[in-house]
Structure formats: structure tokens, C-alpha cells
C-alpha positions as CSV (number, residue, x, y, z in Angstrom):
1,X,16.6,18.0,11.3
2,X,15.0,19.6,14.2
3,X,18.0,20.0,15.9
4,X,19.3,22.0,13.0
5,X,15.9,24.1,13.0
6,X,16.2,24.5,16.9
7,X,19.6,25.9,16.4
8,X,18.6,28.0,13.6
9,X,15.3,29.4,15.8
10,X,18.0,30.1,18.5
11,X,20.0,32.0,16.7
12,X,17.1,34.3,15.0
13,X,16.1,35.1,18.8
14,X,19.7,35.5,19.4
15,X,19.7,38.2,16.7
16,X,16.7,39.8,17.2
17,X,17.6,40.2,20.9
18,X,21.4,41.6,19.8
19,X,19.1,44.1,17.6
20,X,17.1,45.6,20.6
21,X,19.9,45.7,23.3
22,X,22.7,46.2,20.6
23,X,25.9,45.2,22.7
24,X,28.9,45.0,20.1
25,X,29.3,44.0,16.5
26,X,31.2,40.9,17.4
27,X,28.4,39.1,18.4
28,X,26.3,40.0,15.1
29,X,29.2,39.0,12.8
30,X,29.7,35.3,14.6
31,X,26.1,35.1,14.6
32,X,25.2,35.1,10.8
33,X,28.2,33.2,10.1
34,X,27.0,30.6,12.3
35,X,23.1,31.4,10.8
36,X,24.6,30.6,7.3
37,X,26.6,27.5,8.3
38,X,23.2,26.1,9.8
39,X,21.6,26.5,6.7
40,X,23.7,25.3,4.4
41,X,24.0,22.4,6.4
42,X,20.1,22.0,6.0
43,X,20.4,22.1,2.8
44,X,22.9,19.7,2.1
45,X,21.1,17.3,4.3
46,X,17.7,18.0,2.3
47,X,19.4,17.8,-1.0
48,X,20.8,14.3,0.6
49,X,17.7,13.0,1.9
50,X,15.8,14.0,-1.0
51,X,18.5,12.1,-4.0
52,X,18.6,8.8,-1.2
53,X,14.3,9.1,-1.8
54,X,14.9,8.9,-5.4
55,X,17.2,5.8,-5.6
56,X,14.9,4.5,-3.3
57,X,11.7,4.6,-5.5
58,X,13.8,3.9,-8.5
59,X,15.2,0.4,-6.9
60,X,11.1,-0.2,-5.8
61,X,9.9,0.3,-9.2
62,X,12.7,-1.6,-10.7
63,X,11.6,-4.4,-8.5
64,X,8.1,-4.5,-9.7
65,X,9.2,-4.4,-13.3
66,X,11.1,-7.6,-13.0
67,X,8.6,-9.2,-11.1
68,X,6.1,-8.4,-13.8
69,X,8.3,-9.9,-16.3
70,X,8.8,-13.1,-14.4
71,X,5.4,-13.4,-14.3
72,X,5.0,-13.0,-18.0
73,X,4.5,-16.5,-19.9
74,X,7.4,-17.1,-22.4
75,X,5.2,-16.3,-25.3
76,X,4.4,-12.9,-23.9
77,X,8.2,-11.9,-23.1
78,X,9.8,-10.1,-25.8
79,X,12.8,-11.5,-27.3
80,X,16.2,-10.5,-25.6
81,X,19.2,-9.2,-27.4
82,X,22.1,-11.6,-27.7
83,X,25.7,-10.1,-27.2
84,X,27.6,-11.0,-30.4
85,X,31.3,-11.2,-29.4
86,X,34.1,-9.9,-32.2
């Protein structure tokens, strides 16, 4: 991730310097197509990293809840369904 952020900081000070000197329009055009790769990127990788933190506290709390009901005393558990096969 700060990789990505370098790159993208490079590229802004890429830009702004291309804005003062102005030396052709090439450079401007493969410059915010790389800008908006970069950032895309980012936020695929957020948008990742953020689902992966979800699953993640999910499968914590999922944990717990069984833990709580194993320590539950078989008067305090609450019946369980039975599958009735056809």
C-alpha cells in the first residue's frame, strides 16, 4: 500500500512539474492514465482488504458463539431441530 501511494505521489509531482515546464501532451496523456490505473488498483486492494476484515470478524464471533454454547449446561441449550427425511 505504500508503494501504491509512493507511485501515486510521484506521479502528482510528475504532473505538476509537466504543468510548469509544459513539454508535450504525450507525457500528460500517459500520465493520468497511469494516475487512474494506480488508483483503481488502490481501490480494489482496499475494497479486498476491507471484505477479508469482515470474514475475519465474522469467523471470530462465530467462534465465541459456539464456545458459549458448549459451555451452556444441557438444560440451558435450546432444543435443536431434527431433519425429518421424505
Amino acid at each position: 500500500m505504500l508503494i501504491w501511494c509512493s507511485v501515486l505521489l510521484f506521479l502528482g509531482v510528475t504532473a505538476f512539474l509537466d504543468n510548469i515546464f509544459t513539454q508535450n501532451d504525450i507525457f500528460r496523456t500517459i500520465n493520468s492514465v497511469l494516475f487512474m490505473l494506480v488508483s483503481l488498483g488502490l481501490l480494489v486492494r482496499i475494497s479486498t482488504k476491507k471484505r477479508i476484515g469482515q470474514t475475519e470478524s465474522y469467523l471470530k464471533r462465530i467462534d465465541e458463539l459456539e464456545q458459549q454454547i458448549k459451555n451452556l449446561s444441557p438444560t440451558e441449550r435450546p432444543p435443536q431441530k431434527t431433519k425429518v427425511e421424505v
